[in-house]
C-alpha positions as CSV (number, residue, x, y, z in Angstrom):
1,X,0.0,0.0,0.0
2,X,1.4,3.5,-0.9
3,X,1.3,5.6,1.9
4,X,2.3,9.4,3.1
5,X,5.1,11.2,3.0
6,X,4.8,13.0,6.6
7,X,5.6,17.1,5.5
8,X,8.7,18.6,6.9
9,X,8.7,19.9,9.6
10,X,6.8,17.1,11.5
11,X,8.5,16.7,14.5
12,X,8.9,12.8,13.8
13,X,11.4,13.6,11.3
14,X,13.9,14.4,13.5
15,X,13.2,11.8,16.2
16,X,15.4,8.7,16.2
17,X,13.7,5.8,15.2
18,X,13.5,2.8,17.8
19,X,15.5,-0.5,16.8
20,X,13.1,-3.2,15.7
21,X,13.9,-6.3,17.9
22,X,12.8,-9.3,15.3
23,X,11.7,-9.2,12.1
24,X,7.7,-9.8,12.4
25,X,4.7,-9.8,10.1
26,X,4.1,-6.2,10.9
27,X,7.9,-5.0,10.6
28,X,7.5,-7.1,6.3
29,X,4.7,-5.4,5.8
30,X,5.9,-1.8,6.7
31,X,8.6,-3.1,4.1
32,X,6.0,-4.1,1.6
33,X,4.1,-0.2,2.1
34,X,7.6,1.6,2.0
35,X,8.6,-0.6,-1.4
36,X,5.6,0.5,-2.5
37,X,5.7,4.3,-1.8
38,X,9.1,4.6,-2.7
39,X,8.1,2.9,-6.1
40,X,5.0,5.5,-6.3
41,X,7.8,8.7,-6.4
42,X,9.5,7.1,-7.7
43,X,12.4,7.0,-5.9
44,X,15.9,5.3,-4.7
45,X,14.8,4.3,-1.1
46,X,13.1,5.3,2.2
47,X,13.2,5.4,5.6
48,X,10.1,4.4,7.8
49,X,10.0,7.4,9.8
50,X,9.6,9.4,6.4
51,X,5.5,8.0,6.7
52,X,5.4,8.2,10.0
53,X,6.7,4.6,11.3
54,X,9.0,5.2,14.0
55,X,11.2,2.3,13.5
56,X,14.7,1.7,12.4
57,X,13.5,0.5,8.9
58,X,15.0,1.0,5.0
59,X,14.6,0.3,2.2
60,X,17.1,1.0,-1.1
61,X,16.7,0.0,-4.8
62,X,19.5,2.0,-6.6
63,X,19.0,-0.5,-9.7
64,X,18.3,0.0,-13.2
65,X,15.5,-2.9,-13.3
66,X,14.3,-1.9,-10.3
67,X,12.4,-4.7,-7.9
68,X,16.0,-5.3,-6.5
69,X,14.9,-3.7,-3.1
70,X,16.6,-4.3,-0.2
71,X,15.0,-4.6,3.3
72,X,17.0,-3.0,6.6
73,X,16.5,-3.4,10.0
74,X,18.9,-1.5,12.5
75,X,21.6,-0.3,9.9
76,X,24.9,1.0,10.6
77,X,27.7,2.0,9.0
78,X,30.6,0.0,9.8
79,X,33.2,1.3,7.6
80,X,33.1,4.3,4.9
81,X,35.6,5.2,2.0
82,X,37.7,8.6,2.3
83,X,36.6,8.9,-1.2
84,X,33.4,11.2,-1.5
85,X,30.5,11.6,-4.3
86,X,28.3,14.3,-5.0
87,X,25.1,13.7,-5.7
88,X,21.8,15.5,-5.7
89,X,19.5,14.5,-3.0
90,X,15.6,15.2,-2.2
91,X,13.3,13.8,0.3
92,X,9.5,13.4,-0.4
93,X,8.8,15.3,2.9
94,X,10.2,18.4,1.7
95,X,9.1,18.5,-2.3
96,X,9.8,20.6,-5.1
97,X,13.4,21.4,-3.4
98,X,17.0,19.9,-3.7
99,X,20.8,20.2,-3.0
100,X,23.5,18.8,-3.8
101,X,25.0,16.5,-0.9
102,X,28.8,14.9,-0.6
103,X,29.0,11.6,0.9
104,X,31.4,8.9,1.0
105,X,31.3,6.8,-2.3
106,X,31.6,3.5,-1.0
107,X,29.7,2.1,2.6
108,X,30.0,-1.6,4.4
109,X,26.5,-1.4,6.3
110,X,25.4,-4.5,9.0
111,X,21.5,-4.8,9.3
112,X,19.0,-7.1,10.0
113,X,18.0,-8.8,6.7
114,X,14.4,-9.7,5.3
115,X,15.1,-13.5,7.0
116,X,15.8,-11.8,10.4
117,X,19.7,-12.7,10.0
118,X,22.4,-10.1,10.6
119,X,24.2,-9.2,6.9
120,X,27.2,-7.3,6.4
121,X,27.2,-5.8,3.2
122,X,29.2,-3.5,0.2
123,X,27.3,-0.3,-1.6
124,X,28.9,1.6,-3.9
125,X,27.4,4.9,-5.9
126,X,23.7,6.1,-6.0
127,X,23.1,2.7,-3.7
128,X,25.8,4.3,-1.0
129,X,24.6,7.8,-1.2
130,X,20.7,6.4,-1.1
131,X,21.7,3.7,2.5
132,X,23.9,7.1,4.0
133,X,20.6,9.0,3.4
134,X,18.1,6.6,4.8
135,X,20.3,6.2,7.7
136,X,20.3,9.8,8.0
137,X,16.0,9.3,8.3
138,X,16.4,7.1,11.3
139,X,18.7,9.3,13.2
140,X,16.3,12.2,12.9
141,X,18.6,13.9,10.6
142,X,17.2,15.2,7.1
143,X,19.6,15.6,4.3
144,X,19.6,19.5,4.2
145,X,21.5,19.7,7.8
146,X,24.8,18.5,5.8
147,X,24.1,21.8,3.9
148,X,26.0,25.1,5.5
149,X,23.5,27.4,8.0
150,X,23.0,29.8,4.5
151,X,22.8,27.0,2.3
152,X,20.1,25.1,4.4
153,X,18.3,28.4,5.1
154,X,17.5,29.0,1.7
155,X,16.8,25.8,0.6
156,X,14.0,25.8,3.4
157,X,12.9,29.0,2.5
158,X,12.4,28.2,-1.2
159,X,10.5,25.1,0.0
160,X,8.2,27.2,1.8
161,X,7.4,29.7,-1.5
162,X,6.9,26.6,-3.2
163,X,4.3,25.1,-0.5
């Protein structure tokens, strides 16, 4: 089921998310609603707390094909290249607005996997940027505060002209 981006500045959005303790029924099908929203955007992943879920819950599909999502519980980066990677990011609770955001080009993230086991695992490119972003979701951290004070401000301020 598609469901709705929460608007910036919900106060959710910069709460951390609670770790999930198992994966259940409920926590697959918040995975099967955010796969589904973030397909609706469309878009590269999401973060549960972006539709008001407030667990530690991603979901990335950086493919070309698509329908190559993959389902996190309780990620964390473990190690991070000193190589960085611009890219331009957005987030479907602040639309119409974007920035440009430099991240390290190359994560190793452990999560919970869809079978409830813990997986260690290598992303690279958009699929990086798109895990340091959801991460960023369950933190309580939105992608504009890696902007400068100015930068952010006016990004936020066009936003609001726009809404």
């Amino acid at each position: 089921m598609i469901r709705r981006c929460i608007p910036w500045p919900d106060a959710r959005l910069r709460t951390p998310a609670a770790p999930v303790e198992a994966i259940s029924e409920e926590v697959r099908a918040h995975w099967a609603d955010m796969i589904d929203t973030m397909e609706a955007m469309p878009g590269v992943g999401l973060a549960a707390p972006q539709i008001g879920v407030m667990l530690r819950l991603a979901v990335v599909d950086a493919s070309e094909a698509r329908g190559q999502a993959v389902r996190m519980a309780n990620p964390e980066v473990l190690h991070a290249s000193g190589q960085m990677r611009s890219h331009d990011e957005a987030s479907p609770n602040l639309p119409g607005v974007w920035a440009t955001i430099e991240r390290p080009r190359a994560v190793t993230v452990r999560f919970l996997n869809a079978d409830g086991a813990m997986e260690e695992r290598d992303f690279v490119g958009l699929w990086s940027t798109s895990v340091q972003h959801q991460i960023d979701h369950l933190n309580g951290r939105m992608y504009f505060d890696r902007l400068s004070k100015i930068k952010r401000d006016i990004l936020l301020r066009r936003a609001r002209k726009q809404g």
